[in-house]
C-alpha positions in Angstrom: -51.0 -5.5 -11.6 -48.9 -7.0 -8.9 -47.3 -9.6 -11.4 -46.6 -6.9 -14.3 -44.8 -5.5 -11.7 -43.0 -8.7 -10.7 -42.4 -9.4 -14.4 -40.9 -5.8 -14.6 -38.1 -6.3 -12.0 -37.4 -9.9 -13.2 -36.4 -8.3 -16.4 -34.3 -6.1 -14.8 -32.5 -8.0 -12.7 -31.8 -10.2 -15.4 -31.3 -7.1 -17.2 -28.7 -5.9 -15.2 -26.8 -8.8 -14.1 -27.5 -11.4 -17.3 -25.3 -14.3 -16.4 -23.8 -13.4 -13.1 -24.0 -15.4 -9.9 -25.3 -12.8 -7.6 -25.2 -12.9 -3.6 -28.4 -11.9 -1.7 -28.2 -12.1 1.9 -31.2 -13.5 4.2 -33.5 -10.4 6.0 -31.9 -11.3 8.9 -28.7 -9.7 8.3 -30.6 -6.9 7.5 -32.5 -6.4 10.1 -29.4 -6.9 12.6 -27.9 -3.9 10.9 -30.9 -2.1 11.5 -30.9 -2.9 14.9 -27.1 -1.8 15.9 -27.3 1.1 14.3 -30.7 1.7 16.0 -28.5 0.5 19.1 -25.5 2.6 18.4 -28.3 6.0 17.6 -29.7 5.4 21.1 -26.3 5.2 22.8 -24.6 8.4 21.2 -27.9 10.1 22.4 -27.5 9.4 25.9 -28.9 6.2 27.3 -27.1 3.4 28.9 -25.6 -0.2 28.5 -28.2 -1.3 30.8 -31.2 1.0 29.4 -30.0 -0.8 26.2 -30.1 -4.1 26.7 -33.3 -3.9 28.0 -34.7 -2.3 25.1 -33.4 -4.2 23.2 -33.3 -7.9 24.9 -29.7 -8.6 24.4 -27.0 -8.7 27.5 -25.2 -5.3 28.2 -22.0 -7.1 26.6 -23.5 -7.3 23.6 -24.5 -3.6 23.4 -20.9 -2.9 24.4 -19.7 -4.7 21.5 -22.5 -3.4 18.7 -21.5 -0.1 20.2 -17.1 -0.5 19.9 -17.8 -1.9 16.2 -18.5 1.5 15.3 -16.5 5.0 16.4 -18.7 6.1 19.4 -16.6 6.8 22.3 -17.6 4.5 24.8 -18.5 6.4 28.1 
C-alpha cells in the first residue's frame, strides 16, 4: 500500500513539474520556522526574553532578534 502510494506522488510530482529543477529545502529550515513563530506566539502572549530563552535553549539575544524579524512591538 505504502509504495502505491509512493508511486502516486512520484507521478505527480513529475506530473507537475516534468523537467524543472525544483528547490526543496532540508527539515531543518522548517522546523526553525516553526520554532520562531512558536517563539514570536509565546512572546505576543505575554512571556519574557528570559522565560523564552529558557524554553526554548537559545540566548535572550536571539529571542530578541526571532522576535524584531517579525512586527511584534518589542516591550
Amino acid at each position: 500500500m505504502a509504495e502505491i502510494i509512493v508511486i502516486e506522488a512520484e507521478y505527480k510530482l513529475c506530473e507537475f513539474y516534468s523537467g524543472l529543477s525544483i528547490y526543496i529545502p532540508k527539515t531543518d529550515s522548517l522546523t526553525t520556522r516553526i520554532r520562531h513563530k512558536n517563539i514570536q506566539d509565546d512572546y505576543k502572549n505575554g512571556l519574557f526574553f528570559i522565560d523564552l530563552a529558557k524554553k526554548y535553549n537559545i540566548s535572550s539575544n536571539h529571542i530578541i532578534v526571532i522576535c524584531s524579524q517579525s512586527r511584534i512591538n518589542i516591550k
